[in-house]
Backbone as ProteinMPNN parsed JSONL, in Angstrom:
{"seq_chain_A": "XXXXXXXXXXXXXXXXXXXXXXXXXXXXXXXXXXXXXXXXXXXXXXXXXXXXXXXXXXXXXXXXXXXXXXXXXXXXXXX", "coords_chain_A": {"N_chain_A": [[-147.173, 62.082, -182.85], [-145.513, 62.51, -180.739], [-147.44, 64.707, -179.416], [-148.913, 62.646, -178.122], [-147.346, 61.172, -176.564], [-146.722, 62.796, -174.894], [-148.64, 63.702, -173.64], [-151.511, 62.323, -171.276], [-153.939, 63.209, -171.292], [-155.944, 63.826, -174.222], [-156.782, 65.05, -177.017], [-158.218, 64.551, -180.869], [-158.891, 66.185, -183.526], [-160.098, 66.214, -186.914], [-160.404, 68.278, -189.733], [-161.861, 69.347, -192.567], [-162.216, 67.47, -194.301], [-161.036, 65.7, -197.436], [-161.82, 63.445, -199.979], [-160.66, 61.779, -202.088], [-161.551, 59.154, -204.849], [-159.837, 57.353, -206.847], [-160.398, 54.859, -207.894], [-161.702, 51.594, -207.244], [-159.877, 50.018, -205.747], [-157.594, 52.317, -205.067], [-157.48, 55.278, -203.642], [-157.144, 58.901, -202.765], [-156.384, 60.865, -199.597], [-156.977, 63.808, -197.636], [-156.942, 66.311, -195.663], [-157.04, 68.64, -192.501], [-155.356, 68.513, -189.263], [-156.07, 68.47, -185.649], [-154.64, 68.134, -182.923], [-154.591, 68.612, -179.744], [-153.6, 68.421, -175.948], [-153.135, 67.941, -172.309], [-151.224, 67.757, -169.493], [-151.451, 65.754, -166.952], [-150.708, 67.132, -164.831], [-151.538, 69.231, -164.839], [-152.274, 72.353, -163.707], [-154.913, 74.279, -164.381], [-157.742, 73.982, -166.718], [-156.852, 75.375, -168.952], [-154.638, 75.073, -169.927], [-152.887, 73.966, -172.179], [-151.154, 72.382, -175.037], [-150.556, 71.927, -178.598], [-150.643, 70.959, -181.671], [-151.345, 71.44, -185.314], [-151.703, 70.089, -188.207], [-150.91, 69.518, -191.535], [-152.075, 67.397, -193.756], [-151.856, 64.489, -195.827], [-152.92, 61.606, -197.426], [-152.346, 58.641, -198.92], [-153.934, 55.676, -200.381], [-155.081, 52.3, -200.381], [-156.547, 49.519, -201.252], [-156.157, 46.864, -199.199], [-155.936, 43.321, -198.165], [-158.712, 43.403, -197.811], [-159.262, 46.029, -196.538], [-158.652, 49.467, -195.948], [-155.413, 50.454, -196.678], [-153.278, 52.553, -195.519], [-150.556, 53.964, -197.566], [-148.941, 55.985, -198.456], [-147.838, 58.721, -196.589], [-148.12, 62.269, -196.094], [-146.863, 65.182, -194.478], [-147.251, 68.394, -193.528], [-146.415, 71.913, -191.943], [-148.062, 73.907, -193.1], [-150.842, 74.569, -194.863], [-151.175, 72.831, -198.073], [-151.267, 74.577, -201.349]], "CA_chain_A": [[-146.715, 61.071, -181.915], [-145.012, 63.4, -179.815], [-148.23, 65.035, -178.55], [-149.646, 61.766, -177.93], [-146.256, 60.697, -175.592], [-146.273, 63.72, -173.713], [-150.124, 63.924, -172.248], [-152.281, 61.172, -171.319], [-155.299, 63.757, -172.021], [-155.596, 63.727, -175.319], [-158.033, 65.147, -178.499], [-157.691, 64.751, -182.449], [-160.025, 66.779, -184.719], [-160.089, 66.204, -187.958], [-161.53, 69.117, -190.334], [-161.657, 69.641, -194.072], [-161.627, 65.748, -194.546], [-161.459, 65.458, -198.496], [-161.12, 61.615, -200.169], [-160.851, 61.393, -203.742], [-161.712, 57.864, -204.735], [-159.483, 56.937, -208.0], [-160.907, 53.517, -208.631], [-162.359, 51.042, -206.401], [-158.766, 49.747, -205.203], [-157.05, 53.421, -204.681], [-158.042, 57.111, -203.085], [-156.534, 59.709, -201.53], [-157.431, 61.786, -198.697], [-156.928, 65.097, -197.193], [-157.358, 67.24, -193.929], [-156.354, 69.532, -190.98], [-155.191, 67.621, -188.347], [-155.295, 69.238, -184.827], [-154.178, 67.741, -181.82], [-154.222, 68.988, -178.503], [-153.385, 67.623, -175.09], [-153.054, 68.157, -170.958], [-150.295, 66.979, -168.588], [-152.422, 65.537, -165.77], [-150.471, 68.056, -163.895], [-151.718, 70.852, -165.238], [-153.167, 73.395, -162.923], [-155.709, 74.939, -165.461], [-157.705, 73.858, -168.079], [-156.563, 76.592, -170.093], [-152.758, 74.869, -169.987], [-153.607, 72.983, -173.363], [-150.728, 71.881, -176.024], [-151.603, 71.831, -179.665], [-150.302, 71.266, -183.266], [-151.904, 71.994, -186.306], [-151.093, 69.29, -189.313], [-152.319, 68.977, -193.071], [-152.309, 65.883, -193.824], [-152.158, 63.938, -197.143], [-152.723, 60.208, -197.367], [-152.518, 57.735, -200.383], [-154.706, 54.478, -199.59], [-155.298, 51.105, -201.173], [-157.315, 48.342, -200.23], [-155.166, 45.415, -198.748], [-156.594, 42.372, -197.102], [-160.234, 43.815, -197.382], [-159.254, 46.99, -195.99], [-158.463, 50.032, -196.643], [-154.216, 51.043, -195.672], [-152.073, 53.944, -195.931], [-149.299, 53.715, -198.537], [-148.306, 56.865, -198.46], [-148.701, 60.046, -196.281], [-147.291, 63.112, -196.127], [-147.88, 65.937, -193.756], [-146.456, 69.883, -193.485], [-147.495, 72.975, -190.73], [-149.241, 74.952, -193.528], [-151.799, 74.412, -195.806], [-150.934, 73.429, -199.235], [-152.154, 75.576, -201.967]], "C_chain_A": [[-146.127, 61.733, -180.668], [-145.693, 64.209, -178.6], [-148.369, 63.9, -177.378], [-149.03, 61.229, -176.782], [-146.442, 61.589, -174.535], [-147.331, 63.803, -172.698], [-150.562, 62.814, -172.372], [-153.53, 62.03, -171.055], [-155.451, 64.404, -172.837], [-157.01, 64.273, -176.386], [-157.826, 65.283, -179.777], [-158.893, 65.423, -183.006], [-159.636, 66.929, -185.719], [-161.062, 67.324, -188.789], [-160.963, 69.049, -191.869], [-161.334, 68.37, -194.548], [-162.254, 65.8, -196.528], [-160.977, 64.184, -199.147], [-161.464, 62.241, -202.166], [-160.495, 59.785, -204.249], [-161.373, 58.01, -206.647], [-159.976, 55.812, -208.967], [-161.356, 52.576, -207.052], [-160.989, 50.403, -205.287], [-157.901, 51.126, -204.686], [-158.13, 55.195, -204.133], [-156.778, 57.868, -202.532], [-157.23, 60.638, -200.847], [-156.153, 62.638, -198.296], [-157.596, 66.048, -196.039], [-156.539, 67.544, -193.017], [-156.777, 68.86, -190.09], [-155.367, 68.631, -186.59], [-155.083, 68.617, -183.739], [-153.73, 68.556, -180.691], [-154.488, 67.762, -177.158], [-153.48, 68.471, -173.934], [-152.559, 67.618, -170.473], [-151.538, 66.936, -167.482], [-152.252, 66.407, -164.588], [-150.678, 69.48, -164.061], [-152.564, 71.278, -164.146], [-154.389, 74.106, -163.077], [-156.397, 74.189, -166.626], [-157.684, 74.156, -169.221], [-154.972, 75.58, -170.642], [-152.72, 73.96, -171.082], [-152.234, 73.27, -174.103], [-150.982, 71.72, -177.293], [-150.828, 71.743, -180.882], [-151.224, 71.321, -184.219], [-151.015, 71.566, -187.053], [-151.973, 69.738, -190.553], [-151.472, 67.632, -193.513], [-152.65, 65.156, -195.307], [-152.362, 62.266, -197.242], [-152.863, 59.341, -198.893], [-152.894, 56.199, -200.041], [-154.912, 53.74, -200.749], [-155.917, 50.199, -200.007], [-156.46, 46.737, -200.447], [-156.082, 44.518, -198.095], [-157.926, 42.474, -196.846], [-160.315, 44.766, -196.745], [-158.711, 48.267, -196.167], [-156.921, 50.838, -195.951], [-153.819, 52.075, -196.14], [-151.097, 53.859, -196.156], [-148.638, 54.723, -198.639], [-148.64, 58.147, -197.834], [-147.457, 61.153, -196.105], [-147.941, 64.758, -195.514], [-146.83, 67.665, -193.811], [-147.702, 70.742, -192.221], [-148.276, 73.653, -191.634], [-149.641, 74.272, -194.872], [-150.846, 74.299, -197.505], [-151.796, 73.756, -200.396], [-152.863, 74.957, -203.751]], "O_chain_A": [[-146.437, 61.276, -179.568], [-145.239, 64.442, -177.48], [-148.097, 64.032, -176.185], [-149.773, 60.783, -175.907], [-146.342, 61.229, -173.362], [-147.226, 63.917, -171.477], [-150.25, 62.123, -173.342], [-154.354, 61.356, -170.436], [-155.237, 65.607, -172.687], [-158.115, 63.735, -176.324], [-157.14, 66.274, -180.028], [-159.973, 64.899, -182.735], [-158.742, 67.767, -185.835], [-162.278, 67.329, -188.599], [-159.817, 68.744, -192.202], [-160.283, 68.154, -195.153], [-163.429, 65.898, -196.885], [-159.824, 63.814, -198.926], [-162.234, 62.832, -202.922], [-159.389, 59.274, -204.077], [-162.127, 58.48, -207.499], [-160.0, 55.752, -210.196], [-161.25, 53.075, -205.932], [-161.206, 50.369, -204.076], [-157.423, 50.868, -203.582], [-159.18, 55.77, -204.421], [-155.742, 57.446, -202.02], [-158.293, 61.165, -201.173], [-154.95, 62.436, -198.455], [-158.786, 66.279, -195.826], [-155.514, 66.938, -192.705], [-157.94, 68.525, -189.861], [-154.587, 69.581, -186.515], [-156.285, 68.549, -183.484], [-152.636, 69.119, -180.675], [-155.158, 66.729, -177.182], [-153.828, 69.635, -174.13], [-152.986, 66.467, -170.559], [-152.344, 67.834, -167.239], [-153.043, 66.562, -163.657], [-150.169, 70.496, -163.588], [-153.489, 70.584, -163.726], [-154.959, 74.552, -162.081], [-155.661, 73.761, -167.515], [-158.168, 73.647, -170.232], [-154.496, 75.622, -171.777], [-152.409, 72.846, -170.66], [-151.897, 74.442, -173.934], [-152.064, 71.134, -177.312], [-150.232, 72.802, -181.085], [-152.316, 71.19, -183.666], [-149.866, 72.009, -187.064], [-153.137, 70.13, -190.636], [-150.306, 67.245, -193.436], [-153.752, 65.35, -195.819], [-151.269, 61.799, -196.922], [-153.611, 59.703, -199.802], [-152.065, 55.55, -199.402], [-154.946, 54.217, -201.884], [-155.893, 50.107, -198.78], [-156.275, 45.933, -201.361], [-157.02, 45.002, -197.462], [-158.447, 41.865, -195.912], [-161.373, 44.836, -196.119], [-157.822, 48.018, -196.981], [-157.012, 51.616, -195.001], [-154.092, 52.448, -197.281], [-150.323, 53.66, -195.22], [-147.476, 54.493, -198.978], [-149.581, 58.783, -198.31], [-146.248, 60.943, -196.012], [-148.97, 65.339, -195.86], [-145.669, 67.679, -194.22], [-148.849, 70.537, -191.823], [-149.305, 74.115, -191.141], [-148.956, 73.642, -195.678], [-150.148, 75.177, -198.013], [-152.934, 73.295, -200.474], [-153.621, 75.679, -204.399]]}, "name": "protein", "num_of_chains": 1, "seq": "XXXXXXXXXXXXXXXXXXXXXXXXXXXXXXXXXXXXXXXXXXXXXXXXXXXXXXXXXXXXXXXXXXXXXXXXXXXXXXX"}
């Protein structure tokens, strides 16, 4: 959220997206998050911003859709 406030030019890449589907009502998923950005005032388009998430999510299907009940994120990989 923090990236997302600070630049208004913005990119998410998602890698290592893994879902494990428990039953037809539950899953969870998994993946490296990365987010980078650009102040419009940047001088360069080298001048880039960036975190690096992992990312855990715990999902159910509500309303015909599928939400996020629980997530939970850290800077390094867990093992």
């Amino acid at each position: 959220r923090r990236l997302f406030a600070r630049f208004p030019d913005r990119m998410v890449v998602v890698r290592d997206l893994e879902i494990e589907v428990i039953s037809e009502q539950l899953a969870n998923a998994s993946m490296q998050l990365v987010a980078a950005g650009r102040d419009a005032a940047a001088s360069s388009p080298l001048d880039i911003d960036g975190d690096r998430l992992y990312l855990r999510l715990a999902l159910r299907v509500e309303g015909g859709g599928w939400r996020v009940v629980r997530a939970q994120w850290r800077s390094e990989p867990w093992n």
